[in-house]
C-alpha positions, -999 to 999 in steps of 0.1 A, spaced: 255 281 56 249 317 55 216 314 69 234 291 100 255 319 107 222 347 109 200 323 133 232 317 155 238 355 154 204 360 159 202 336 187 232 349 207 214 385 205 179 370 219 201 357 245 221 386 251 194 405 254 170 385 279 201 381 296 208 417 302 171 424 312 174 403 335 204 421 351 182 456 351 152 446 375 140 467 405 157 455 431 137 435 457 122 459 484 141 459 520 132 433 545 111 452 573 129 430 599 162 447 584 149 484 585 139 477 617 171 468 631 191 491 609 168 519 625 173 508 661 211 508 656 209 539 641 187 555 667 214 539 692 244 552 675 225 589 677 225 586 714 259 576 719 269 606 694 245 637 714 264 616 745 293 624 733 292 659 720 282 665 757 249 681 738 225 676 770 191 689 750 200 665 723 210 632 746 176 636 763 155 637 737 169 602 727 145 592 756 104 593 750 90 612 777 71 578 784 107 565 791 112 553 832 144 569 840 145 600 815 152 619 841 178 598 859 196 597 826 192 631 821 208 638 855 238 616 852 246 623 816 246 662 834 269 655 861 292 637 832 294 670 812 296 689 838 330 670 853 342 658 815 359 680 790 363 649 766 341 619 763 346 591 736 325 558 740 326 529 713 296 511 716 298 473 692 263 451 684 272 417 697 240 401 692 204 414 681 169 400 690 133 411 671 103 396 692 69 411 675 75 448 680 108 446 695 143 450 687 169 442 712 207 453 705 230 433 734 263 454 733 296 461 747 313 490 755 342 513 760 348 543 770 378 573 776 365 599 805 390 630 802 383 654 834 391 694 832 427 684 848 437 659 820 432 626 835 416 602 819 394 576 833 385 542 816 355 518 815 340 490 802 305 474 798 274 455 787 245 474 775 211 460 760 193 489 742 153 478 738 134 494 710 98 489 702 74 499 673 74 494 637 101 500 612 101 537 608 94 547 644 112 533 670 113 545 705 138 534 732 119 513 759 144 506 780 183 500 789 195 473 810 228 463 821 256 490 828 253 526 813 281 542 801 262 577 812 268 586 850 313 582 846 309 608 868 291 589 901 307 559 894 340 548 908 371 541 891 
């Protein structure tokens, strides 16, 4: 009986024991697919943040110089500062697509405009933000659908 008692013991502790190793593995490494979109939305959530610190050196260097319509983007998100004391833009992922190299983030938007006299001016809007390269470097190739930069040229 006594000797019962030790294997059981004995067993239970094998058990315990394979059990709890089990629990300590490495954790499986991150789907590239995953750091890839993880990285696009971070890169896009950077750009709406330099947007709205009104930090014009920071906003266009979101865009690669490769990027058609740096400049444009660069001249609206200007005119926005320059008319804007306040600007506060929520920007939510509805849907995202990875073909090969590319990750595509199909948004909506909102956005509070608050001009030098106090008013504040409201809009809404779809925004698909196009990334391409691999996992760690991703460059904006292009934005389609309507921007939240240029409040300022845009009527109410």
């Amino acid at each position: 009986m006594q000797s019962t008692r030790i294997h059981y013991l004995l067993l239970m502790l094998l058990a315990l024991s394979l059990f709890s190793a089990g629990c300590f593995k490495k954790p499986p490494p991150p789907n590239p697919d995953a750091v890839r979109v993880s990285n696009a939305r971070a890169e896009m959530a950077a750009l709406v943040k330099t947007y709205e610190d009104r930090n014009l050196t920071a906003f266009i260097n979101q865009f690669p110089f490769e990027f058609r319509g740096r400049q444009d983007a660069a001249d609206l998100a200007e005119k926005d500062f320059a008319t804007f004391t306040k600007i506060s833009v929520a920007v939510n992922v509805d849907r995202v697509t990875l073909i090969k190299n590319e990750v595509t983030l199909y948004t909506h938007w909102e956005g509070v405009w608050v001009d030098k006299s106090g008013k504040e001016s409201r809009d809404i809007g779809t925004l698909l933000f196009v990334y391409a390269g691999d996992g760690n470097k991703l460059k904006l190739t292009h934005l389609e659908g309507s921007n939240f930069f240029g409040k300022s040229v845009r009527r109410d």
